[in-house]
Backbone atoms as SQL, in Angstrom:
CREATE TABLE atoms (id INTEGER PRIMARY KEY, chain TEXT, resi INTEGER, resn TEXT, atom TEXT, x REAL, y REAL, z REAL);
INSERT INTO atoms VALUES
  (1, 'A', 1, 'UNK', 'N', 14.584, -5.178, -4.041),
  (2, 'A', 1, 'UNK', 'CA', 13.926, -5.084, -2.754),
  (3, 'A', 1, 'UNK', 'C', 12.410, -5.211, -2.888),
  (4, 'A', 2, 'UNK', 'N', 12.050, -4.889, -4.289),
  (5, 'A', 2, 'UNK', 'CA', 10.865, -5.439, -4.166),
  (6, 'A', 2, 'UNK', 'C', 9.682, -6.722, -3.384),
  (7, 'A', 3, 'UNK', 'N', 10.599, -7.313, -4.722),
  (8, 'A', 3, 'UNK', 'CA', 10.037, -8.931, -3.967),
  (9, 'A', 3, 'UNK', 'C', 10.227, -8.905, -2.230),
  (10, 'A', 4, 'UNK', 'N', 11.123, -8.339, -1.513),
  (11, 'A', 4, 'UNK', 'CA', 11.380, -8.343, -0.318),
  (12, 'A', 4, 'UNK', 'C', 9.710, -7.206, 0.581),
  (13, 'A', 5, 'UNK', 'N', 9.551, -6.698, -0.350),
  (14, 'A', 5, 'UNK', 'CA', 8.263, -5.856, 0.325),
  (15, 'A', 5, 'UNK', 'C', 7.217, -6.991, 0.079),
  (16, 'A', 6, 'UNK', 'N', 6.954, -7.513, -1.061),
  (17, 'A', 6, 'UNK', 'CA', 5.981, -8.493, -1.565),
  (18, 'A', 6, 'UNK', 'C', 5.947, -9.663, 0.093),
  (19, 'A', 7, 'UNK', 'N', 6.963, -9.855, -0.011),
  (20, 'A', 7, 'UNK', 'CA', 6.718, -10.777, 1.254),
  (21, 'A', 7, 'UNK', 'C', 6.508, -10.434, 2.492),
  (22, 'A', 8, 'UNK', 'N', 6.897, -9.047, 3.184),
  (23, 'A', 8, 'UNK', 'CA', 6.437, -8.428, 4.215),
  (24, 'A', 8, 'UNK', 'C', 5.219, -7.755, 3.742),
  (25, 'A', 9, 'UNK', 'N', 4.466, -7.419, 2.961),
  (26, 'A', 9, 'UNK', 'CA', 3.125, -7.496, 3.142),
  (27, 'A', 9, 'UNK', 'C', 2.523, -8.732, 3.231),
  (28, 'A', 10, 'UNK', 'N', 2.882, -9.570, 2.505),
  (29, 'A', 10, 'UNK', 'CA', 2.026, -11.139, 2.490),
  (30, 'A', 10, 'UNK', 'C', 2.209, -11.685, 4.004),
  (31, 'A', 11, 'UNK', 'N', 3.204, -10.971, 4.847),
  (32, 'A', 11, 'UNK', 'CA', 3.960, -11.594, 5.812),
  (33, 'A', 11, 'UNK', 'C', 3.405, -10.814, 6.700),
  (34, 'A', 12, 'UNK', 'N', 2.268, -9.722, 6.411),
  (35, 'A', 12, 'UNK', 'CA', 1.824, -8.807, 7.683),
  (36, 'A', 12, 'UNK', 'C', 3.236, -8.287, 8.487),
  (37, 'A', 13, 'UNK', 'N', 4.348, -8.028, 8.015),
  (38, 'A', 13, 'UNK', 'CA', 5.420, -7.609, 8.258),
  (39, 'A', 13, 'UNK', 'C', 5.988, -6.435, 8.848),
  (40, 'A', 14, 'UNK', 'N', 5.532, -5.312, 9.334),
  (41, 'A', 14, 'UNK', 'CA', 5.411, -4.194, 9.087),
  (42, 'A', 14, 'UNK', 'C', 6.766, -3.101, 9.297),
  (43, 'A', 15, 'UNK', 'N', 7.865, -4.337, 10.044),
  (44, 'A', 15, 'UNK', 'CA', 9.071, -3.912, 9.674),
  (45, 'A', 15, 'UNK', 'C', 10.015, -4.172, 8.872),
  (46, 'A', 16, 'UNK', 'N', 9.207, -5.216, 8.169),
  (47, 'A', 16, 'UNK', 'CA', 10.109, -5.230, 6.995),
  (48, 'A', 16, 'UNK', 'C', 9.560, -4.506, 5.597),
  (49, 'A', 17, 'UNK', 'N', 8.539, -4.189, 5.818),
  (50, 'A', 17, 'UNK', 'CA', 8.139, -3.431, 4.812),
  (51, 'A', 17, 'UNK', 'C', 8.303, -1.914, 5.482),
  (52, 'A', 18, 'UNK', 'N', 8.721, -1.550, 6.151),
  (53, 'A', 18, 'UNK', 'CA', 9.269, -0.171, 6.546),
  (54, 'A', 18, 'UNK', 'C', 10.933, -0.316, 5.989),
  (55, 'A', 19, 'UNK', 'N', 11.566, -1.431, 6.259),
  (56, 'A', 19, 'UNK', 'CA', 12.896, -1.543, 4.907),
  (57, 'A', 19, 'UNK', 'C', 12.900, -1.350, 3.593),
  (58, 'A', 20, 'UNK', 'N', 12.181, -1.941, 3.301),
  (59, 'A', 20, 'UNK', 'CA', 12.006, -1.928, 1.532),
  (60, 'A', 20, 'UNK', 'C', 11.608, -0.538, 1.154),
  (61, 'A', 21, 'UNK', 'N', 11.669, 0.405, 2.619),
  (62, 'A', 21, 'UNK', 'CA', 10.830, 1.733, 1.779),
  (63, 'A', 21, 'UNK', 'C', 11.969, 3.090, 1.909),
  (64, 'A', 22, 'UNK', 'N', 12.530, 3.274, 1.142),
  (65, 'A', 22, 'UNK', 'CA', 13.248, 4.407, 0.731),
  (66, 'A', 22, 'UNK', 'C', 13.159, 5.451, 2.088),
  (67, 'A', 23, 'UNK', 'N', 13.598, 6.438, 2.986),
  (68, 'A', 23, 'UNK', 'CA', 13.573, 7.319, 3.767),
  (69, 'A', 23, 'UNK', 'C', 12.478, 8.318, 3.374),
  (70, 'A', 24, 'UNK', 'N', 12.787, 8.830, 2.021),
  (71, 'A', 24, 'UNK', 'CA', 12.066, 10.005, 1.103),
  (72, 'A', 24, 'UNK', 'C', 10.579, 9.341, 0.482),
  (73, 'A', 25, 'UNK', 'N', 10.296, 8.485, 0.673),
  (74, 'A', 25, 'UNK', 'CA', 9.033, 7.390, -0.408),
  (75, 'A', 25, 'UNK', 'C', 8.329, 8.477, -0.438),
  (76, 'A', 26, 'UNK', 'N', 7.576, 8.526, -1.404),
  (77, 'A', 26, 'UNK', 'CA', 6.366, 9.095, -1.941),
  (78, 'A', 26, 'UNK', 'C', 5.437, 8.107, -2.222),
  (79, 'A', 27, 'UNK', 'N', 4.231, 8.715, -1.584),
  (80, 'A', 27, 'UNK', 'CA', 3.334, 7.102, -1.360),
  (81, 'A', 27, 'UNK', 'C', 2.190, 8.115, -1.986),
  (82, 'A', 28, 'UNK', 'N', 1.529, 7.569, -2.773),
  (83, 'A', 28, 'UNK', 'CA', 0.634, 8.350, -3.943),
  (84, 'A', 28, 'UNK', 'C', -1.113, 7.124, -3.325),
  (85, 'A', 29, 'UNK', 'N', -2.008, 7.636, -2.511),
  (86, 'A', 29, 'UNK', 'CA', -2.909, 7.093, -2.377),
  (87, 'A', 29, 'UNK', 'C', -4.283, 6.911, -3.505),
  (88, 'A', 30, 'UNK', 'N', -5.168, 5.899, -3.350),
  (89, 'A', 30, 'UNK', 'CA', -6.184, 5.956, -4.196),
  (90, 'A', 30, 'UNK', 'C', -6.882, 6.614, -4.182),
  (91, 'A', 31, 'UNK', 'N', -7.477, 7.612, -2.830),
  (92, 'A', 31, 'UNK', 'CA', -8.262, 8.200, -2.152),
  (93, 'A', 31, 'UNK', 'C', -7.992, 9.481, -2.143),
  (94, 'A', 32, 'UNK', 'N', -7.079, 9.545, -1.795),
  (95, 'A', 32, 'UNK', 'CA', -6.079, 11.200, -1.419),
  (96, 'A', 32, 'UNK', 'C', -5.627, 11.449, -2.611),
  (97, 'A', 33, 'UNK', 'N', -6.060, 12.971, -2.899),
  (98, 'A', 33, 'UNK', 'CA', -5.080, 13.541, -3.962),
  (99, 'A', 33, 'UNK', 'C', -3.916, 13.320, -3.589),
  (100, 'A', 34, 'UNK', 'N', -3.609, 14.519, -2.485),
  (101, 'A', 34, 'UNK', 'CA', -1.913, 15.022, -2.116),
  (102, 'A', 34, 'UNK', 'C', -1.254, 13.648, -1.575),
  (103, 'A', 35, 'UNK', 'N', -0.105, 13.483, -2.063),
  (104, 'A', 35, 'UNK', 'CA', 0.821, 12.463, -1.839),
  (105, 'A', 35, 'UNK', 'C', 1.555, 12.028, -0.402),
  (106, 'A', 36, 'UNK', 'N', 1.862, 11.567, 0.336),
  (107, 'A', 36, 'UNK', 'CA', 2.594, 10.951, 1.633),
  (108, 'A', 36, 'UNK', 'C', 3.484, 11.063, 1.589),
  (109, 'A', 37, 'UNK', 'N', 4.624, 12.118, 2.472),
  (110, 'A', 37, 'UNK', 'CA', 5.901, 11.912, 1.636),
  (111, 'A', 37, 'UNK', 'C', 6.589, 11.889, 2.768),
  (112, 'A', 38, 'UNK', 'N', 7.862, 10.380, 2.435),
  (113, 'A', 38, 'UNK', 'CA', 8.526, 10.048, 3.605),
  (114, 'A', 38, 'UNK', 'C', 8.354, 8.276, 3.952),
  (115, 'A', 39, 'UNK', 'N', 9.131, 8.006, 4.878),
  (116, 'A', 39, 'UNK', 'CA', 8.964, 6.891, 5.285),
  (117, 'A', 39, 'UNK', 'C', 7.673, 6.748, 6.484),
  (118, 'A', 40, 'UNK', 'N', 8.001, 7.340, 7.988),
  (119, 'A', 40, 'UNK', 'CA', 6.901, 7.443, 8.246),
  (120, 'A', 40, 'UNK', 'C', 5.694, 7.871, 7.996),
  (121, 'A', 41, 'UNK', 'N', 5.220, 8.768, 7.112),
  (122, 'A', 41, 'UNK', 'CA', 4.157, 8.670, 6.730),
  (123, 'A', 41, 'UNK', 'C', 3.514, 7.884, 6.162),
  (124, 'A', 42, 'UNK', 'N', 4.367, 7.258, 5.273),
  (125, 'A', 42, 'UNK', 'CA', 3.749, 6.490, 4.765),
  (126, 'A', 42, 'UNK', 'C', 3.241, 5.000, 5.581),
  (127, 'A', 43, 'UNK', 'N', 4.285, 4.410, 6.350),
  (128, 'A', 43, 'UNK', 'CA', 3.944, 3.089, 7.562),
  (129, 'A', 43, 'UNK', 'C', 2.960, 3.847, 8.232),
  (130, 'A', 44, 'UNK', 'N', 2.725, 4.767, 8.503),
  (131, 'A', 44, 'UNK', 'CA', 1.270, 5.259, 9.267),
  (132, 'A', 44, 'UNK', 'C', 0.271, 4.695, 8.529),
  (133, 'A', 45, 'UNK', 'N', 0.233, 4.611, 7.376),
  (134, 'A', 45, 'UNK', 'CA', -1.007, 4.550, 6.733),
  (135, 'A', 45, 'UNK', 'C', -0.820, 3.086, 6.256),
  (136, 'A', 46, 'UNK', 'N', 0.204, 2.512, 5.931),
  (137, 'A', 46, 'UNK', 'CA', 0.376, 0.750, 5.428),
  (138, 'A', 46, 'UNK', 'C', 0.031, 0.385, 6.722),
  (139, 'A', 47, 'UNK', 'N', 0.070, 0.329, 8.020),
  (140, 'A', 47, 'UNK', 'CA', 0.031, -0.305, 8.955),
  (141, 'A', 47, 'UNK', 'C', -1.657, 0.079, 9.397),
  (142, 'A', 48, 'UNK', 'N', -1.947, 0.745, 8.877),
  (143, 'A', 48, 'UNK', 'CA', -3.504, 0.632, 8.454),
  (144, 'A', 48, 'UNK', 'C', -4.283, -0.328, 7.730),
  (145, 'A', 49, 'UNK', 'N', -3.574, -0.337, 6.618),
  (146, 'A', 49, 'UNK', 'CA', -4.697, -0.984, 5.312),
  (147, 'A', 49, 'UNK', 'C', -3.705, -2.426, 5.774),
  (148, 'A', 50, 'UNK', 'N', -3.033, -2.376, 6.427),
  (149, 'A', 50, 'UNK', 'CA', -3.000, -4.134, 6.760),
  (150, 'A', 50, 'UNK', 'C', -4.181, -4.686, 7.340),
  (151, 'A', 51, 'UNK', 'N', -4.785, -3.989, 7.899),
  (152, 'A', 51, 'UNK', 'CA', -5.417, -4.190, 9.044),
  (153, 'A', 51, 'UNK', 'C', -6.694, -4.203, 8.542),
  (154, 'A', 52, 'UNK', 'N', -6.626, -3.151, 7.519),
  (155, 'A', 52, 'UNK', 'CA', -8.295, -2.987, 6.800),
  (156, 'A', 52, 'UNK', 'C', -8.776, -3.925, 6.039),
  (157, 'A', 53, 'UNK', 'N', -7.193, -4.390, 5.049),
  (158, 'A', 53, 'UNK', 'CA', -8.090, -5.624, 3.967),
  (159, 'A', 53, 'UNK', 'C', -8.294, -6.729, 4.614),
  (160, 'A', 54, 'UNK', 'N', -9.007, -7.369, 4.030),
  (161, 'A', 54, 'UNK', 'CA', -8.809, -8.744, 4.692),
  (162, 'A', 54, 'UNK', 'C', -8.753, -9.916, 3.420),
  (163, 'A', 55, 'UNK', 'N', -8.402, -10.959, 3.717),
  (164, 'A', 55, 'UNK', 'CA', -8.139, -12.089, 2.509),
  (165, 'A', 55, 'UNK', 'C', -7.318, -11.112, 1.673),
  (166, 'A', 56, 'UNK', 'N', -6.496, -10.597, 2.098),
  (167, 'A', 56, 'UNK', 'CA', -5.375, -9.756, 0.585),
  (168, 'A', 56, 'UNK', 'C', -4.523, -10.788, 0.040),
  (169, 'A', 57, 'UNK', 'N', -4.373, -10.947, -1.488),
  (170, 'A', 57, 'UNK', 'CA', -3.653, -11.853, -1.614),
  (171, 'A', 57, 'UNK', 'C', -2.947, -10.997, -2.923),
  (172, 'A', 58, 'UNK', 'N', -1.685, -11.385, -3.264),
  (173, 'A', 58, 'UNK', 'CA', -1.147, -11.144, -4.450),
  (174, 'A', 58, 'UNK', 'C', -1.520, -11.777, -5.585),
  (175, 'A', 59, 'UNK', 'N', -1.866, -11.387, -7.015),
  (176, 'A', 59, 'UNK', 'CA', -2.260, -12.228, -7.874),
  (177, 'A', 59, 'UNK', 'C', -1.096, -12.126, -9.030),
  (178, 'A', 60, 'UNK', 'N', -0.282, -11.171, -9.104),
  (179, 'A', 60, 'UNK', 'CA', 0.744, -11.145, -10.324),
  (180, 'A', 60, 'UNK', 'C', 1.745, -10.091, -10.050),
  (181, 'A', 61, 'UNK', 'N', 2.472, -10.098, -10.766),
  (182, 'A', 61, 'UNK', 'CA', 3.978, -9.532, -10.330),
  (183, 'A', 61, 'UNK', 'C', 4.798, -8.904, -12.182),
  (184, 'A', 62, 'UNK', 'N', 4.749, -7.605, -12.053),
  (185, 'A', 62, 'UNK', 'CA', 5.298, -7.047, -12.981),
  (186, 'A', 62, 'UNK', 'C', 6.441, -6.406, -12.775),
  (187, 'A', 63, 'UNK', 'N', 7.344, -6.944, -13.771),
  (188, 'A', 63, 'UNK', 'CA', 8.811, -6.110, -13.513),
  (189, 'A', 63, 'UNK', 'C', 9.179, -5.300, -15.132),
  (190, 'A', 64, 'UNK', 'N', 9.865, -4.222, -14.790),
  (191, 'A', 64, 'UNK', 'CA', 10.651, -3.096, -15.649),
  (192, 'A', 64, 'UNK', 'C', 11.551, -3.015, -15.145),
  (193, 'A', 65, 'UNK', 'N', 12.210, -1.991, -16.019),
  (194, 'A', 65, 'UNK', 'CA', 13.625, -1.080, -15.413),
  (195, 'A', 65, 'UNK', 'C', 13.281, -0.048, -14.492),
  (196, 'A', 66, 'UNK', 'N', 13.747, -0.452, -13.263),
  (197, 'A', 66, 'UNK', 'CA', 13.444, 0.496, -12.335),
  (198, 'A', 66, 'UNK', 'C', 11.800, 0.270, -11.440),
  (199, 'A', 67, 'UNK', 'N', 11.203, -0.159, -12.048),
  (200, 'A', 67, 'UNK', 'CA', 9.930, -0.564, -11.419),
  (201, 'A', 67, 'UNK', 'C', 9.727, -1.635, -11.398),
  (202, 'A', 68, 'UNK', 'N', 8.060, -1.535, -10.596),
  (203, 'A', 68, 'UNK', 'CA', 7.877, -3.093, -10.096),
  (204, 'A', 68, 'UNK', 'C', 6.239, -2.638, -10.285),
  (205, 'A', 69, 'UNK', 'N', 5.571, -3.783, -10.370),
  (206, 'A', 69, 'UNK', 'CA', 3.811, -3.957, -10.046),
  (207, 'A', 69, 'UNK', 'C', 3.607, -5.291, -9.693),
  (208, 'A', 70, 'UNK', 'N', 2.729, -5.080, -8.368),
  (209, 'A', 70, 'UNK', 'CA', 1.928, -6.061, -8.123),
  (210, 'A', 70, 'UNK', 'C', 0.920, -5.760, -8.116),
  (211, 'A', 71, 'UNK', 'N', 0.035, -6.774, -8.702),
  (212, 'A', 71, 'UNK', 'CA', -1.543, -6.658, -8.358),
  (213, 'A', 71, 'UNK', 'C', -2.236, -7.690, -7.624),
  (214, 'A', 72, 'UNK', 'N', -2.514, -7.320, -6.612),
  (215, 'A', 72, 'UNK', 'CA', -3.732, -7.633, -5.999),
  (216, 'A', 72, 'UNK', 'C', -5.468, -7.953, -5.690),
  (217, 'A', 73, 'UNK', 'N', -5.850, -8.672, -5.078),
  (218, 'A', 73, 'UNK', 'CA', -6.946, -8.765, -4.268),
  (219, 'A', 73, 'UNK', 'C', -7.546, -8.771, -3.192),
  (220, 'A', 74, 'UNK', 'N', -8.198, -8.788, -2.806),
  (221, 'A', 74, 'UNK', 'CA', -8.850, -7.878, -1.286),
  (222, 'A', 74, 'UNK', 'C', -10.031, -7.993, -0.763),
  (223, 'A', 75, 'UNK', 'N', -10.722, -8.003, 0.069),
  (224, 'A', 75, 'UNK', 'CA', -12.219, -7.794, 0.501),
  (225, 'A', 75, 'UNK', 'C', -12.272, -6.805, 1.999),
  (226, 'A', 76, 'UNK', 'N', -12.970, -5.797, 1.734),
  (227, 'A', 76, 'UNK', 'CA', -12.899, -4.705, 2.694),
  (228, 'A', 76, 'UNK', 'C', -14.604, -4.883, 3.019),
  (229, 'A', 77, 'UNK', 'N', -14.922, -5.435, 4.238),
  (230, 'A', 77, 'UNK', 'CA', -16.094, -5.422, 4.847),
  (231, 'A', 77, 'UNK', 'C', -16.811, -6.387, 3.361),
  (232, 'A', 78, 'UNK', 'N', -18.455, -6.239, 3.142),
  (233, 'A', 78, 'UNK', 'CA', -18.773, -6.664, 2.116),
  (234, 'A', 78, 'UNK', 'C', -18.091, -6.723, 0.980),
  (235, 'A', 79, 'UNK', 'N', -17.267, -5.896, 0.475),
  (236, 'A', 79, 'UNK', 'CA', -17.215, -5.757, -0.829),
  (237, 'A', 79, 'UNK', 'C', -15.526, -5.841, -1.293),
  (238, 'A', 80, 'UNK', 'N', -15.568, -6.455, -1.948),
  (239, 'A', 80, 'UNK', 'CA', -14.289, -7.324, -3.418),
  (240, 'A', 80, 'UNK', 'C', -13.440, -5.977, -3.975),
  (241, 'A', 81, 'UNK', 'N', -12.028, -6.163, -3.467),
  (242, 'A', 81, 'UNK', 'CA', -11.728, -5.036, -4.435),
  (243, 'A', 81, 'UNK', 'C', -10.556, -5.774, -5.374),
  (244, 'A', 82, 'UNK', 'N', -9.852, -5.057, -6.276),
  (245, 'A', 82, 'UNK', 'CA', -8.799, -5.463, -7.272),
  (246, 'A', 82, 'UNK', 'C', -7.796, -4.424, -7.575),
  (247, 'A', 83, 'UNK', 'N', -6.489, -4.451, -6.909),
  (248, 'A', 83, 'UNK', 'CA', -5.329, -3.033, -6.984),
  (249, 'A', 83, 'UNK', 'C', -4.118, -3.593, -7.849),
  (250, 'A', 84, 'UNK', 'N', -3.575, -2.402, -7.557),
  (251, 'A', 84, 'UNK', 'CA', -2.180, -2.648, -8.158),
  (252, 'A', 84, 'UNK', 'C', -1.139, -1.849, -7.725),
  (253, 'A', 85, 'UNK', 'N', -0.074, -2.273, -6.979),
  (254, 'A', 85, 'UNK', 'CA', 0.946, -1.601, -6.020),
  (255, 'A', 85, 'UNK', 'C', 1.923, -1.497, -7.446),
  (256, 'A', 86, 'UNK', 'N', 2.154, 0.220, -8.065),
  (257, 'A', 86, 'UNK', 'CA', 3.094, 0.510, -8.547),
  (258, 'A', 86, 'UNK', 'C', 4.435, 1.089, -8.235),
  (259, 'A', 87, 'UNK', 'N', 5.655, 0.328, -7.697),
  (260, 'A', 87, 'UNK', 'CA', 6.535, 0.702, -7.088),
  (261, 'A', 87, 'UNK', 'C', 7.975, 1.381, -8.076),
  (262, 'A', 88, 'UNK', 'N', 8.533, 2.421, -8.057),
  (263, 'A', 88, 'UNK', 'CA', 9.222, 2.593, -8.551),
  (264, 'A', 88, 'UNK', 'C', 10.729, 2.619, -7.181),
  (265, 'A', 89, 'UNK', 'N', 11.388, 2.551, -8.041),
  (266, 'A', 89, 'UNK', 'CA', 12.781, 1.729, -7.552),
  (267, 'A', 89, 'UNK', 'C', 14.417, 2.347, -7.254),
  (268, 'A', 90, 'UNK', 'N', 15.020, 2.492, -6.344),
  (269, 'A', 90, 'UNK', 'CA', 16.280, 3.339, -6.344),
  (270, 'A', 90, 'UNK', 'C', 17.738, 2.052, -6.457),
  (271, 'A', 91, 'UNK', 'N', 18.677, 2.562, -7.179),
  (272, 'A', 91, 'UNK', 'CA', 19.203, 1.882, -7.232),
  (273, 'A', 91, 'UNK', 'C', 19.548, 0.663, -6.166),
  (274, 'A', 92, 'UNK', 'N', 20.003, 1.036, -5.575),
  (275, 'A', 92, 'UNK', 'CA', 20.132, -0.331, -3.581),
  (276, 'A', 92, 'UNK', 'C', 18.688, -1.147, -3.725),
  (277, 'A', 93, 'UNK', 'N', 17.427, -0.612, -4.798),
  (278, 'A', 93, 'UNK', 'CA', 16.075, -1.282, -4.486),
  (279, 'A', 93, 'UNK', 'C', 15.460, -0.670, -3.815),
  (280, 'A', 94, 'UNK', 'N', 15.069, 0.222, -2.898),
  (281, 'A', 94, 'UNK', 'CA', 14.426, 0.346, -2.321),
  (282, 'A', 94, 'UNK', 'C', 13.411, 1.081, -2.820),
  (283, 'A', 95, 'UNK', 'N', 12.173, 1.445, -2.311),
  (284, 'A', 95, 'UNK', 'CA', 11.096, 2.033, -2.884),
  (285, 'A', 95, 'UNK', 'C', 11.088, 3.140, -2.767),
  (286, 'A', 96, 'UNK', 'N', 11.327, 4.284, -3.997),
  (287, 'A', 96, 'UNK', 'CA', 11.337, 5.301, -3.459),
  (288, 'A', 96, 'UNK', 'C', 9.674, 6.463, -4.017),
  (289, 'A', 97, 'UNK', 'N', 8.969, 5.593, -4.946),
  (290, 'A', 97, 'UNK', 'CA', 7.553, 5.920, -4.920),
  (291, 'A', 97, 'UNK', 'C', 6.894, 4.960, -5.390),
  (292, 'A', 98, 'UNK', 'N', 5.452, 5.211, -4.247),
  (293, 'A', 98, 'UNK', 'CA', 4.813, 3.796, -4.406),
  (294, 'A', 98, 'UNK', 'C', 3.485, 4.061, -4.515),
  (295, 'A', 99, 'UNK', 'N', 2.763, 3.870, -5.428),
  (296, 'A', 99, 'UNK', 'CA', 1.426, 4.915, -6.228),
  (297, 'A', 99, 'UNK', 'C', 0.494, 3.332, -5.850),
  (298, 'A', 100, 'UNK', 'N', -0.761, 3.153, -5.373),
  (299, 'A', 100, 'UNK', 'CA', -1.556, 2.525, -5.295),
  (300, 'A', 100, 'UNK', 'C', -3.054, 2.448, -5.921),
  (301, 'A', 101, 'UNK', 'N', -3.312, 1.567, -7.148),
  (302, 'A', 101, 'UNK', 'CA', -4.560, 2.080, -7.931),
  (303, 'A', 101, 'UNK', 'C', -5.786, 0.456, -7.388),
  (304, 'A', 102, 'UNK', 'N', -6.928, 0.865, -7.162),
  (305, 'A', 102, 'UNK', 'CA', -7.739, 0.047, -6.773),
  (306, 'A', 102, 'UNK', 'C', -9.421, 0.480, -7.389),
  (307, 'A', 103, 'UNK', 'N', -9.845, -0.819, -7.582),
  (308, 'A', 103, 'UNK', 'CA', -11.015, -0.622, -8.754),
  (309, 'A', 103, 'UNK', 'C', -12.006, -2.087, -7.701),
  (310, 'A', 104, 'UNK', 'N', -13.206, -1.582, -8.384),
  (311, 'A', 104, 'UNK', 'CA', -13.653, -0.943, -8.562),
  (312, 'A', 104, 'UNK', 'C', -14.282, 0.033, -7.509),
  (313, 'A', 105, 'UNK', 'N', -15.272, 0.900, -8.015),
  (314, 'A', 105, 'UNK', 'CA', -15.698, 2.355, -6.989),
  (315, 'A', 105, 'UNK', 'C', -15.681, 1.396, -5.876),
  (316, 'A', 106, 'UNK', 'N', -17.255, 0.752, -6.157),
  (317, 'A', 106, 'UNK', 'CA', -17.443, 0.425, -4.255),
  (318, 'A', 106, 'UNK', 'C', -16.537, -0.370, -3.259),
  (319, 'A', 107, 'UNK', 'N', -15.750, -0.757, -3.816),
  (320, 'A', 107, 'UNK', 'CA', -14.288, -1.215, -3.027),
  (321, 'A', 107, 'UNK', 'C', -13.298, -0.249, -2.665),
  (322, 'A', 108, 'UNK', 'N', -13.186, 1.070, -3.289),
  (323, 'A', 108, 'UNK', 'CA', -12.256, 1.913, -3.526),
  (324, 'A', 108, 'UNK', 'C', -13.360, 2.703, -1.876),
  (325, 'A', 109, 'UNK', 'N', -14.174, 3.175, -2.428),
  (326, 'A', 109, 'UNK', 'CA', -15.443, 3.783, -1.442),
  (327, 'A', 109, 'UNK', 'C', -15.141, 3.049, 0.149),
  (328, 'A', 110, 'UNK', 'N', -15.331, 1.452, 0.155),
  (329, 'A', 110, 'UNK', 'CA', -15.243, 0.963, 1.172),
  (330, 'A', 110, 'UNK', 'C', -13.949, 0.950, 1.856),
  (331, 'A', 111, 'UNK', 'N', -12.713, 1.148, 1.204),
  (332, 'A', 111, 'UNK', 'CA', -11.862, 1.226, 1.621),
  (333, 'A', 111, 'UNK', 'C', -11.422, 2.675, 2.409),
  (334, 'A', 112, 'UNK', 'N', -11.832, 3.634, 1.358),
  (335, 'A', 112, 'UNK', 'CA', -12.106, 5.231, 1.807),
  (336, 'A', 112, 'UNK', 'C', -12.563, 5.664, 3.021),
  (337, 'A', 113, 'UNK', 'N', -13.456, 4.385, 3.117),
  (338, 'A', 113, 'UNK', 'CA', -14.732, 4.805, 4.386),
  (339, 'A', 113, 'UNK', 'C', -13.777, 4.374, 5.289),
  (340, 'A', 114, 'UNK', 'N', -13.547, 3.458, 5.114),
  (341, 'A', 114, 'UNK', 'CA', -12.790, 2.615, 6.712),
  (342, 'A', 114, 'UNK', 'C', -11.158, 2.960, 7.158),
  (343, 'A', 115, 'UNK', 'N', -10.527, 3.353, 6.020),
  (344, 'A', 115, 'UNK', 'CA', -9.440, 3.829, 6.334),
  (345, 'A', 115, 'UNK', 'C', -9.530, 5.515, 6.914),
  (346, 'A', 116, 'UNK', 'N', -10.342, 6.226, 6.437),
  (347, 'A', 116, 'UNK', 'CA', -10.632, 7.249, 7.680),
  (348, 'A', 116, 'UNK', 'C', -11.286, 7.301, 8.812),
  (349, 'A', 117, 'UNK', 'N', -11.701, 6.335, 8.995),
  (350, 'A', 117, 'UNK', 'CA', -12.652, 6.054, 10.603),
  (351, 'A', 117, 'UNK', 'C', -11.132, 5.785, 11.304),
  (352, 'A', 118, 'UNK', 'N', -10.149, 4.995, 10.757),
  (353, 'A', 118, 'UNK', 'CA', -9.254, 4.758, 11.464),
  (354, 'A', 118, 'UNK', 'C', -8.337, 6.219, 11.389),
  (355, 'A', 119, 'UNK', 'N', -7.823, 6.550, 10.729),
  (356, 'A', 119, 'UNK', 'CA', -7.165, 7.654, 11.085),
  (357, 'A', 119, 'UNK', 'C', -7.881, 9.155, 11.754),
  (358, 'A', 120, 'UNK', 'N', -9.217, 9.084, 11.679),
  (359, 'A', 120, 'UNK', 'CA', -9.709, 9.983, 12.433),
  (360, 'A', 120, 'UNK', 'C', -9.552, 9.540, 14.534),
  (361, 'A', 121, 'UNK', 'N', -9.731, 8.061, 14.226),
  (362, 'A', 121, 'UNK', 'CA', -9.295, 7.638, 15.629),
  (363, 'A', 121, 'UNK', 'C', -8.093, 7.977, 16.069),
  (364, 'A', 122, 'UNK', 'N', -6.887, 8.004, 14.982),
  (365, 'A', 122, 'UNK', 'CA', -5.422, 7.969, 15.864),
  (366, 'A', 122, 'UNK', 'C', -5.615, 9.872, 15.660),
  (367, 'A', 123, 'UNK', 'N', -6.049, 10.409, 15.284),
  (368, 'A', 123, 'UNK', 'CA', -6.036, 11.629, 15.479),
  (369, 'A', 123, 'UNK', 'C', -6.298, 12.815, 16.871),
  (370, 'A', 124, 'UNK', 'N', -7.500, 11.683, 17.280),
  (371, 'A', 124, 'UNK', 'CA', -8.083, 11.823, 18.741),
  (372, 'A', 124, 'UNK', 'C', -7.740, 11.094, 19.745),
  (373, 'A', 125, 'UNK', 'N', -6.564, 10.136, 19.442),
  (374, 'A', 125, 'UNK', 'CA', -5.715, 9.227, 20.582),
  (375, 'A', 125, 'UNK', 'C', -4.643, 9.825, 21.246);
């Protein structure tokens, strides 16, 4: 199910990447210590950073037993970032934790910044 998320993000998808995601997901942010746990919580916040990166593109694709990595690229306002979506895997595929690492600072920073302007908005909506 991986590859099936790979393409609903590339696909701005946001219900199909709410499939590929386990009920229970644990979504481990770059920003946030404490973890997201669940399906909706976590599409609360992907249906964010769709919105935040811009030019996101996939650059490579790692497979294991049981896991998956993609890494990525990005530009959030000025500044260039470079991640890596580490997905671990339940048998049927689906994602059942999905840890997100992004480098460097001022991309990580810019992303920080802008993804809480937005959730401070849906907070007060």
């Amino acid at each position: 199910m991986s590859n099936a998320f790979r393409q609903a993000v590339e696909g701005r998808d946001v219900d199909a990447m709410a499939a590929a995601l386990h009920p229970d997901v644990v979504f481990h942010s770059p920003a946030v210590f404490k973890p997201y746990e669940g399906r909706e919580a976590t599409m609360a916040l992907l249906r964010h950073v769709i919105e935040v990166f811009e030019d996101f593109r996939y650059l490579d694709e790692l497979s294991g037993d049981g896991s998956h990595g993609l890494v990525f690229a990005a530009r959030v306002g000025d500044r260039t970032l470079e991640g890596w979506d580490y997905l671990k895997l339940d048998a049927d595929g689906l994602i059942t934790e999905l840890t997100v690492m992004v480098r460097p600072l001022s991309g990580l920073i810019a992303l920080a910044q802008a993804m809480s302007a937005r959730l401070a908005a849906d907070a007060t909506a």
